[in-house]
C-alpha positions in Angstrom: 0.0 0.0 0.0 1.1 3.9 -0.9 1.9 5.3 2.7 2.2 9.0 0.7 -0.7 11.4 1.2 -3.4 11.8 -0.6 -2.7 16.0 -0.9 0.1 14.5 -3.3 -2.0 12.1 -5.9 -1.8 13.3 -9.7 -5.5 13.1 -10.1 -7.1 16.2 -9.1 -10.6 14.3 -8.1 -8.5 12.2 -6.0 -7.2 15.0 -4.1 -10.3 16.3 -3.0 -12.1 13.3 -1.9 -10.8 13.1 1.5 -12.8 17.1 1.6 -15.8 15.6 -0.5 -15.8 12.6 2.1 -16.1 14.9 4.7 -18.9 16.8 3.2 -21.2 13.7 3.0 -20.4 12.9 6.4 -21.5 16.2 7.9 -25.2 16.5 5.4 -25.7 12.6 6.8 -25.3 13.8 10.4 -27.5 16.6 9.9 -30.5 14.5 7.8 -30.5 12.0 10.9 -30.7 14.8 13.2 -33.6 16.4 11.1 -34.8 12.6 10.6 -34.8 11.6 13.9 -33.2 8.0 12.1 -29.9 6.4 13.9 -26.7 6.4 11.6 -24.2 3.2 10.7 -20.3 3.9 11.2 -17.6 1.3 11.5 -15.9 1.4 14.7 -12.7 -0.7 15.5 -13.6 -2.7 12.3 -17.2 -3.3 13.0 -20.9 -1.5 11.7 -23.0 -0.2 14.9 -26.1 2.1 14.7 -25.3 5.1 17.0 -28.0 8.2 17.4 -27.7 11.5 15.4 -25.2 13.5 17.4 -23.7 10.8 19.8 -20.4 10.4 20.2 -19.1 13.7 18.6 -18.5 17.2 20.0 -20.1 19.8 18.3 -19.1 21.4 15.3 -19.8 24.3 12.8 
């Protein structure tokens, strides 16, 4: 596997997915909230459903 960053692949789409990633991350955390629905993230290698703002300090 590559251990270089991603900040330093030649494919400009590739650069910015880390940003894009990110993105989608935050608009899911905020549809739960607004959905009242539970979200599924991998933790130490395994799925769990956790509630929309659990677990994570505040952010803008």
């Amino acid at each position: 596997m590559n251990r270089k960053s991603i900040d330093y692949a030649k494919d400009p789409a590739l650069r910015t997915s880390l940003a894009a990633l990110r993105r989608a991350a935050k608009r899911a955390r905020r549809v739960a909230a607004n959905t009242g629905t539970q979200l599924v993230v991998a933790r130490n290698g395994k799925f769990v459903r956790v509630a929309p703002g659990a677990g994570r300090s505040p952010k803008a």
